[in-house]
C-alpha positions in Angstrom: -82.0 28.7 -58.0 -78.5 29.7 -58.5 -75.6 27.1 -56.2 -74.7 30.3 -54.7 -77.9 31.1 -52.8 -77.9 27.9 -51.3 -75.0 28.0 -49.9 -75.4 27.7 -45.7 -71.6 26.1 -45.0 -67.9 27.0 -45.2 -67.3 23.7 -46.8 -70.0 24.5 -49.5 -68.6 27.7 -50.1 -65.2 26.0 -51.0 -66.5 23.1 -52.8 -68.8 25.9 -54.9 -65.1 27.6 -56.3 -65.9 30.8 -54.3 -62.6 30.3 -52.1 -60.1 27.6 -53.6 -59.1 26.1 -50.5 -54.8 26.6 -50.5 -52.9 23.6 -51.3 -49.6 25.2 -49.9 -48.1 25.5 -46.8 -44.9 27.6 -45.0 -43.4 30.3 -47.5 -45.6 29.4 -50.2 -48.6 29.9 -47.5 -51.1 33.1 -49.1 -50.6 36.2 -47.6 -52.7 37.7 -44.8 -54.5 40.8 -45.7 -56.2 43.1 -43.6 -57.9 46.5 -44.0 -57.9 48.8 -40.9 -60.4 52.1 -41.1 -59.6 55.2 -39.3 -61.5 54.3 -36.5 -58.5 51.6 -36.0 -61.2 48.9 -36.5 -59.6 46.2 -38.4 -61.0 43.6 -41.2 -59.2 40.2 -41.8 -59.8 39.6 -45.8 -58.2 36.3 -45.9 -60.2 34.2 -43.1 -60.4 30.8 -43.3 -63.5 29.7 -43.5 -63.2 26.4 -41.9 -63.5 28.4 -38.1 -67.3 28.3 -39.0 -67.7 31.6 -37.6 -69.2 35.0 -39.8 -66.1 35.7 -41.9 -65.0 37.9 -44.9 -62.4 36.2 -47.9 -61.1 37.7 -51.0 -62.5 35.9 -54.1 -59.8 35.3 -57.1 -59.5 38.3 -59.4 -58.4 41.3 -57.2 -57.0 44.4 -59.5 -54.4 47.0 -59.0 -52.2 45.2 -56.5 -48.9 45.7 -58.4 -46.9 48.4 -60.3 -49.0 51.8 -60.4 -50.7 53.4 -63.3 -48.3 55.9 -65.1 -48.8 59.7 -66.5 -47.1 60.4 -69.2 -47.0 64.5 -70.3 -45.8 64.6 -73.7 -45.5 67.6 -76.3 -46.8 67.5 -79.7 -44.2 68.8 -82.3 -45.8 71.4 -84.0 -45.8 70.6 -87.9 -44.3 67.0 -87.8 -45.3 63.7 -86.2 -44.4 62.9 -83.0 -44.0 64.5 -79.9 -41.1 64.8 -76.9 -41.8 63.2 -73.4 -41.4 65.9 -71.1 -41.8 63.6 -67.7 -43.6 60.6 -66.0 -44.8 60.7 -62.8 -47.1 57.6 -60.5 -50.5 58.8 -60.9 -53.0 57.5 -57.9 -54.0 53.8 -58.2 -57.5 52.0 -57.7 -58.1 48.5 -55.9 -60.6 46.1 -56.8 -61.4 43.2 -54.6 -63.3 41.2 -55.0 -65.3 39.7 -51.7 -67.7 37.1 -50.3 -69.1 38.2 -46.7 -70.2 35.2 -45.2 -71.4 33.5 -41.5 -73.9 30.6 -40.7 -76.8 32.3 -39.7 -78.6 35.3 -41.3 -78.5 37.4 -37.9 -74.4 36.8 -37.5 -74.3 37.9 -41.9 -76.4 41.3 -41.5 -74.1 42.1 -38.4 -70.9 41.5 -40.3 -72.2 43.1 -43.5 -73.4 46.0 -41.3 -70.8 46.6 -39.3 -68.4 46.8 -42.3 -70.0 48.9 -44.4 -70.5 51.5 -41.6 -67.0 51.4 -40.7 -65.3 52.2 -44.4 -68.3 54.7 -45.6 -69.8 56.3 -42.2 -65.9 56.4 -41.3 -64.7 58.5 -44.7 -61.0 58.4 -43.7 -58.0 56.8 -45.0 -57.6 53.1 -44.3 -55.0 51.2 -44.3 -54.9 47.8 -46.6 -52.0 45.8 -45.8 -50.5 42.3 -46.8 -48.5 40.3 -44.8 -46.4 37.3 -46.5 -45.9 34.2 -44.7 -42.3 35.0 -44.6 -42.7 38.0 -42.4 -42.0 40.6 -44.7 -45.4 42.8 -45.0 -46.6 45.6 -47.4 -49.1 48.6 -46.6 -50.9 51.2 -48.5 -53.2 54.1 -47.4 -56.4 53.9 -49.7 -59.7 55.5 -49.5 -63.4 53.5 -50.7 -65.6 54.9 -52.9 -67.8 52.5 -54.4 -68.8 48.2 -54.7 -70.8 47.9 -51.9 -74.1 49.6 -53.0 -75.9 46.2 -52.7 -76.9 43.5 -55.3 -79.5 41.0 -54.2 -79.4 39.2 -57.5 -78.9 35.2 -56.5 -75.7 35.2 -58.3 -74.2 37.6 -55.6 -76.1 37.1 -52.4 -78.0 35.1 -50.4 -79.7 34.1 -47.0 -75.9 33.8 -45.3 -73.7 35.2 -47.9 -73.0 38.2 -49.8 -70.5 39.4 -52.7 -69.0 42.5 -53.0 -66.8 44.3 -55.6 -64.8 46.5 -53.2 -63.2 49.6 -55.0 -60.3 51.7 -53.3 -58.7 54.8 -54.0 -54.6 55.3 -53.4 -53.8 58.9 -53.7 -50.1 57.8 -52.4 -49.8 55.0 -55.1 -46.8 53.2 -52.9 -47.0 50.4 -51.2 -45.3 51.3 -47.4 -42.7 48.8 -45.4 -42.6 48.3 -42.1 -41.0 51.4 -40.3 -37.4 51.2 -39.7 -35.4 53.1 -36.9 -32.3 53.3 -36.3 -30.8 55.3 -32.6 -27.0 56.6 -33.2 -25.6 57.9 -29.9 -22.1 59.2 -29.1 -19.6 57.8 -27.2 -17.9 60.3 -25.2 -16.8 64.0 -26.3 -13.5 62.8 -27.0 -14.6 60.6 -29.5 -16.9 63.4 -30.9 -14.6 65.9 -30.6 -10.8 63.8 -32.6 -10.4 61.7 -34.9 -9.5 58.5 -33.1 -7.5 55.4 -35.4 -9.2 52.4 -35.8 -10.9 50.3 -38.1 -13.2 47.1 -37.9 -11.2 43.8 -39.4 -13.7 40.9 -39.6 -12.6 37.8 -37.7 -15.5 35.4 -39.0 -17.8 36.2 -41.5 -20.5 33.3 -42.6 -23.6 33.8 -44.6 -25.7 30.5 -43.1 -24.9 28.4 -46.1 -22.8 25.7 -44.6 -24.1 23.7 -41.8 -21.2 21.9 -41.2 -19.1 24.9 -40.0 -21.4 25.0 -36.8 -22.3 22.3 -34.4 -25.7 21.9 -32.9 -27.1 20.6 -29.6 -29.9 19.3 -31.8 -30.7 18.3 -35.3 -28.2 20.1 -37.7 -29.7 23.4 -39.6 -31.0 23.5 -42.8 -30.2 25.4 -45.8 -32.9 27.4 -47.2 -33.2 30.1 -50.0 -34.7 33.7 -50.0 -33.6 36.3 -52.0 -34.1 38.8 -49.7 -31.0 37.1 -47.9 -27.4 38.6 -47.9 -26.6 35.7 -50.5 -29.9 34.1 -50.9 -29.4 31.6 -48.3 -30.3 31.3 -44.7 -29.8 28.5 -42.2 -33.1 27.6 -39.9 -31.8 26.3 -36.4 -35.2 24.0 -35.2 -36.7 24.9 -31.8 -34.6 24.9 -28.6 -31.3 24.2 -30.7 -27.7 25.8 -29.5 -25.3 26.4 -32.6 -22.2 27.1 -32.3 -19.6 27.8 -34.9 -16.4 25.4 -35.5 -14.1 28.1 -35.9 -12.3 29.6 -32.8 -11.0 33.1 -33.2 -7.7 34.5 -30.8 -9.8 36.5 -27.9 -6.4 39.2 -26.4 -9.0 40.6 -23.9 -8.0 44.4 -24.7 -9.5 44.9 -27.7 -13.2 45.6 -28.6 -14.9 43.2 -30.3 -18.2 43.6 -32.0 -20.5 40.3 -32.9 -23.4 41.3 -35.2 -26.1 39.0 -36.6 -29.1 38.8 -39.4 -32.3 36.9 -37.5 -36.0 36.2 -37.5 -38.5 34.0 -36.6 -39.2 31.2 -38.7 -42.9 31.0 -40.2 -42.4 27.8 -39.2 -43.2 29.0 -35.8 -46.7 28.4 -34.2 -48.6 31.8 -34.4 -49.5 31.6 -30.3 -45.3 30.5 -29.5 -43.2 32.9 -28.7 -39.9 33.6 -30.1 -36.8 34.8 -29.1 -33.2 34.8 -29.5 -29.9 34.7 -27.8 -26.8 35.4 -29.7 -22.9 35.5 -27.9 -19.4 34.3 -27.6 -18.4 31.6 -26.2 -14.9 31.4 -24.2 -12.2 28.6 -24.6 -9.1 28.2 -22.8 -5.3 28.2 -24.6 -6.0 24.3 -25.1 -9.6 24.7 -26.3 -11.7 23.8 -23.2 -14.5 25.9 -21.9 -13.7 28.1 -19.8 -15.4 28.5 -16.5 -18.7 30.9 -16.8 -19.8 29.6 -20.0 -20.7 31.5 -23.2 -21.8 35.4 -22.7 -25.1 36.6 -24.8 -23.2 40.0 -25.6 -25.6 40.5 -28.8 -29.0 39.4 -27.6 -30.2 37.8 -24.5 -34.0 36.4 -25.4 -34.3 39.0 -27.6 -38.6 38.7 -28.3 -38.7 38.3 -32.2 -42.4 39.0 -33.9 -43.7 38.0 -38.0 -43.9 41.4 -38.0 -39.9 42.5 -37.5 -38.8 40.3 -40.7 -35.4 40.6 -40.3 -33.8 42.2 -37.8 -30.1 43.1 -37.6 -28.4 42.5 -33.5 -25.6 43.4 -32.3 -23.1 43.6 -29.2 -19.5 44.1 -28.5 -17.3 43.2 -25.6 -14.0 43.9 -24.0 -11.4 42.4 -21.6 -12.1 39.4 -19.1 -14.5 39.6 -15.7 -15.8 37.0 -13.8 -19.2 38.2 -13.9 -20.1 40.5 -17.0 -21.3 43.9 -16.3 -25.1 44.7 -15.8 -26.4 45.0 -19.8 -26.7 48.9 -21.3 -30.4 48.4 -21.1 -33.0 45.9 -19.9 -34.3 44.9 -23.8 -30.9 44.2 -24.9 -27.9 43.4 -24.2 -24.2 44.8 -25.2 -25.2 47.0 -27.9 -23.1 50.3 -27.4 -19.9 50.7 -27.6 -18.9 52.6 -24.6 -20.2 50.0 -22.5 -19.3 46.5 -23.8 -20.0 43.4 -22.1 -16.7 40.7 -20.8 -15.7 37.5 -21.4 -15.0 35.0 -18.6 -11.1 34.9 -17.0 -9.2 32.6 -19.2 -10.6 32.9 -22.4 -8.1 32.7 -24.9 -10.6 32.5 -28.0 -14.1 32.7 -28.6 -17.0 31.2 -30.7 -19.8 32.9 -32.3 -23.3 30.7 -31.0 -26.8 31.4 -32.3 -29.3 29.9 -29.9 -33.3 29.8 -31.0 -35.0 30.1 -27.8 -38.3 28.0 -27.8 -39.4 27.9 -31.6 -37.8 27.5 -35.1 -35.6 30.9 -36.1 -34.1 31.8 -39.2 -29.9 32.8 -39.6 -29.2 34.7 -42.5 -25.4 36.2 -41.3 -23.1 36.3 -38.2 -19.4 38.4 -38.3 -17.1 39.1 -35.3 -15.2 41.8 -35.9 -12.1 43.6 -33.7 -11.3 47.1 -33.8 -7.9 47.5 -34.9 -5.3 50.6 -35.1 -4.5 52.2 -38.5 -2.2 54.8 -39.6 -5.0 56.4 -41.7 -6.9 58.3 -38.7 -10.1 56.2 -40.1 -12.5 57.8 -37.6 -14.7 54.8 -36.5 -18.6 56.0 -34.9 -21.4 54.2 -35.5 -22.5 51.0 -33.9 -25.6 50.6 -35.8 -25.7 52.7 -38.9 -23.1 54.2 -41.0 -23.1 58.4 -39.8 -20.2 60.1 -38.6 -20.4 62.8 -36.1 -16.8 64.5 -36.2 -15.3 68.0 -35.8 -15.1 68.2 -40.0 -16.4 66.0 -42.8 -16.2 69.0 -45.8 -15.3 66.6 -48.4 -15.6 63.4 -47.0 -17.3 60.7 -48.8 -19.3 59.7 -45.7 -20.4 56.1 -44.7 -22.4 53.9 -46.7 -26.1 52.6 -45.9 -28.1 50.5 -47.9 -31.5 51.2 -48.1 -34.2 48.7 -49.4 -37.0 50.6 -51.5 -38.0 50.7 -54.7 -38.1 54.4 -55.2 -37.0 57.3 -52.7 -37.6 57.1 -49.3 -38.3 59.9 -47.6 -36.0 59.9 -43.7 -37.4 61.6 -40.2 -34.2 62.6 -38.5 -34.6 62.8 -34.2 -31.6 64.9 -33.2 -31.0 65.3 -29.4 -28.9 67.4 -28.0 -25.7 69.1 -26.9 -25.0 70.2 -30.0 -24.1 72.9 -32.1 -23.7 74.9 -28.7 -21.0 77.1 -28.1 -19.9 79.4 -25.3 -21.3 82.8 -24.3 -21.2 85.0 -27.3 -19.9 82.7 -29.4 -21.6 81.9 -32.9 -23.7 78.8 -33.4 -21.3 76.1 -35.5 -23.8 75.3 -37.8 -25.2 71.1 -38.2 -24.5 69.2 -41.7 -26.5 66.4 -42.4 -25.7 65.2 -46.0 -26.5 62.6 -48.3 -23.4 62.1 -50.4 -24.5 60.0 -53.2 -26.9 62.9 -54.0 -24.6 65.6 -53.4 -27.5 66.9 -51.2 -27.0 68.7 -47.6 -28.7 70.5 -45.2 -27.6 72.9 -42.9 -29.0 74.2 -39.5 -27.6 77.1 -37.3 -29.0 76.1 -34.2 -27.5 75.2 -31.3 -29.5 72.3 -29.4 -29.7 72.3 -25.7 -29.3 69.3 -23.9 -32.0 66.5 -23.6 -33.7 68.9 -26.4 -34.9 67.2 -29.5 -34.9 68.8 -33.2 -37.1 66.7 -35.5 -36.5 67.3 -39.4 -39.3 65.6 -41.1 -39.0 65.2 -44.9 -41.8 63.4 -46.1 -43.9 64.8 -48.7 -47.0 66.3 -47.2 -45.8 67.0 -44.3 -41.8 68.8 -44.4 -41.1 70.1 -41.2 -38.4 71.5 -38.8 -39.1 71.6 -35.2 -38.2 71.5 -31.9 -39.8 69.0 -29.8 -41.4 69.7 -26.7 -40.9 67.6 -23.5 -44.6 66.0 -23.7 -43.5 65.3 -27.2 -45.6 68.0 -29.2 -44.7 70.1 -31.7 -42.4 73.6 -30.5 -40.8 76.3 -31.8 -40.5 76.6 -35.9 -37.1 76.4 -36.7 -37.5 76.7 -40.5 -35.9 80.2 -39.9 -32.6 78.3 -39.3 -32.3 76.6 -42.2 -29.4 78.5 -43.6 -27.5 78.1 -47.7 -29.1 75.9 -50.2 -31.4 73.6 -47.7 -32.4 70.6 -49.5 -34.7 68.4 -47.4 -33.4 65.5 -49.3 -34.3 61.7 -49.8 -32.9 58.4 -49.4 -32.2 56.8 -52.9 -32.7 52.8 -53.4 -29.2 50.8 -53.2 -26.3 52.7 -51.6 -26.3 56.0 -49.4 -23.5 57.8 -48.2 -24.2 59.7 -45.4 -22.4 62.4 -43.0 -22.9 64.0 -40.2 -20.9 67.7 -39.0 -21.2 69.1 -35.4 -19.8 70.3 -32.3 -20.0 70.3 -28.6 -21.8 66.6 -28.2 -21.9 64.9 -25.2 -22.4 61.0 -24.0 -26.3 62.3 -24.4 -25.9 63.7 -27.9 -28.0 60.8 -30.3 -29.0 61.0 -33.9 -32.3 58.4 -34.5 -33.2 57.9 -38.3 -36.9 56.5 -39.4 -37.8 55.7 -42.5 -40.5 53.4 -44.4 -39.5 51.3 -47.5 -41.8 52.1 -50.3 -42.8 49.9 -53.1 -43.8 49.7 -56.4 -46.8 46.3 -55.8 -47.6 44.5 -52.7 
């Protein structure tokens, strides 16, 4: 009889080469892959079977992972060899994987193997398969099944506790999806809607986390590590419970705004029941370098709750003048991060220094820079505290703001536009809205004034392409495809550098712009 019928533990499983038991740990750790059907039930792919509990692991071999197939359409020169390559596009992609279903008893096997074969054939809608690196960064694709588990009962491929199957999916969408990212732009008073106020941000302290030694630590020193989806390559990880503050004091005048932002995330070094947070802040020294009284303020986050999930996530907070207690925090989650209501430093601070605490478990630095808003002669409109669009009175010709985007290919944005805007008085014309892309020369333009608290949604994704306005309950309302108006172009976000601008009128403190977008990718 074939080793593989016999098999009735985890251990035997892994001593028979069905599941190589991993020999690394941390970054190099294998990733976690799941498949979640319709339904929402969800199927870890990657147990490990030393739980001793029914299980299902991917065996080595899986297919169709990486780039996606390609589809030429070429035509054939008539009378001469050859041909000319009239475009390429991503066809759809298949999966293979292959899988061992496994528990200790027969009874706990046939309820497994039941149970997941009714959920991705019975079910018939998409799934999701998604992998998730040890370093938080995860990867998802919408895929269909269509064939692999028709059953073999040959002793090779099953067996009283075990069964093997060859799983085969179907990717219409042949990307591989990000995590969602969304961004919330809101404006700062009509005035500064409305002009063109002077100013421009001059960094104070920049540092990339390469250098240790320009911070001190309540603890052990941070270490250097490397990741190349770092701003250099290089991060500092600051162990649990450890306070680090930079060496470098910068002049605090106590009239100017100040912004402190910061790359962070949780460490994979963290246990996966600990939580994790993060507190980042100035703190205040006197003329002759002492602390001042009050301590250091958490302006930019104030045990901010980190997940694997989040990867890297960019915080940030500004702060303005001297108080003897700071202000009550814009919102309850954060805590400084708009610019109209900044947070104070204690009286008698002269200068300030950045500090990064890691509140409870190991957390990952990858850059801090404290900036000051300055005046310039050049009438620099400055807007955005979190991503690079301008809202003024005119930007014809302006070379908008840049935003980097990380994708492989296009990303296609949902824009969340609240109003005031566009809205002009009685019997006055609509000032039409310009949301442009720059880079691409691309723009669109919609002659509709939005009512206050009122949401337009412009969704561009393929499939979908929509223009609506949002209802209160959150529903699709009126069709506002009528307003589009000139050459609309419901345009995408490119890989690397966008520039992006923004035109409208008659915004208010409630007036916000939120952008969403998922990464996509070529392979997991």
């Amino acid at each position: 009889m074939s080793l593989l019928a016999t098999l009735n533990s985890p251990s035997a499983v892994v001593s028979a080469g069905i599941l190589p038991e991993s020999e690394h740990a941390g970054a190099d750790a294998p990733p976690r892959v799941t498949l979640t059907t319709g339904s929402g039930q969800e199927f870890l792919l990657t147990a490990d079977l030393s739980h001793q509990g029914a299980c299902i692991a991917i065996l080595p071999g899986p297919t169709g992972m990486d780039a996606p197939p390609v589809q030429a359409t070429v035509t054939e020169y008539a009378g001469m060899d050859g041909g000319r390559l009239v475009k390429t596009r991503a066809a759809s992609r298949r999966i293979q994987l292959p899988l061992v279903l496994w528990a200790p008893t027969r009874p706990e096997l046939l309820a497994l193997k039941r149970r997941f074969v009714a959920a991705l054939v019975a079910d018939r809608g998409p799934c999701v398969l998604r992998v998730a690196e040890a370093d938080g960064t995860a990867r998802s694709i919408r895929v269909h099944y269509t064939a692999g588990m028709e059953g073999d009962e040959g002793s090779d491929s099953a067996g009283l506790t075990f069964t093997r199957y060859g799983l085969q999916l179907t990717a219409p969408d042949p990307y591989w999806y990000g995590d969602e990212r969304a961004e919330t732009f809101r404006v700062h008073g009509a005035p500064a809607f409305l002009s063109h106020p002077a100013g421009s941000w001059t960094a104070l302290l920049s540092d990339t986390m390469n250098n240790p030694s320009a911070w001190t630590s309540s603890g052990a020193a941070g270490t250097v590590l490397t990741d190349p989806r770092g701003s250099d390559g290089q991060y500092t990880r600051l162990a649990a419970g450890v306070r680090a503050e930079a060496t470098t004091a910068v002049p605090y005048d106590g009239t100017s705004l100040y912004r402190l932002n910061a790359r962070v995330r949780r460490s994979n070094k963290a246990a996966a029941d600990a939580q994790t947070s993060v507190s980042v802040g100035l703190a205040g020294l006197t003329a002759v370098g002492a602390p001042v009284h009050g301590g250091t303020r958490f302006i930019t986050a104030a045990g901010r709750a980190l997940l694997d999930a989040d990867g890297w996530v960019d915080v940030i907070g500004y702060a303005r003048g001297r108080a003897l207690e700071n202000a009550s925090p814009a919102t309850s989650s954060v805590a400084y991060p708009v610019e109209s209501g900044p947070g104070t430093m204690p009286v008698g601070t002269a200068t300030v220094r950045p500090v990064v605490q890691a509140d409870g478990t190991p957390l990952d630095v990858d850059h801090l820079t404290l900036s000051r808003l300055d005046p310039t002669t050049t009438g620099e409109a400055h807007m955005s505290p979190f991503f690079p669009v301008r809202i003024a009175p005119s930007v014809i010709g302006d070379e908008g703001l840049p935003v980097q985007v990380t994708t492989d290919v296009e990303a296609w944005p949902v824009w969340r536009i609240t109003g005031p805007l566009g809205q002009q008085d009685a019997g006055q014309p609509v000032i039409p809205l310009r949301l442009a892309n720059r880079t691409t020369g691309q723009q669109l333009t919609l002659s509709y004034g939005i009512p206050v608290g009122r949401t337009v949604v412009i969704d561009t994704r393929p499939g979908i392409k929509a223009v609506h306005l949002e209802n209160p309950d959150g529903t699709r309302g009126e069709n506002l495809w009528p307003y589009l108006t000139g050459p609309a172009s419901l345009w995408q976000l490119i890989p690397g550098e966008n520039r992006i601008s923004l035109t409208a009128t008659g915004a208010s403190e409630e007036s916000a712009v939120t952008l969403t977008y998922q990464p996509r990718h070529l392979g997991a």
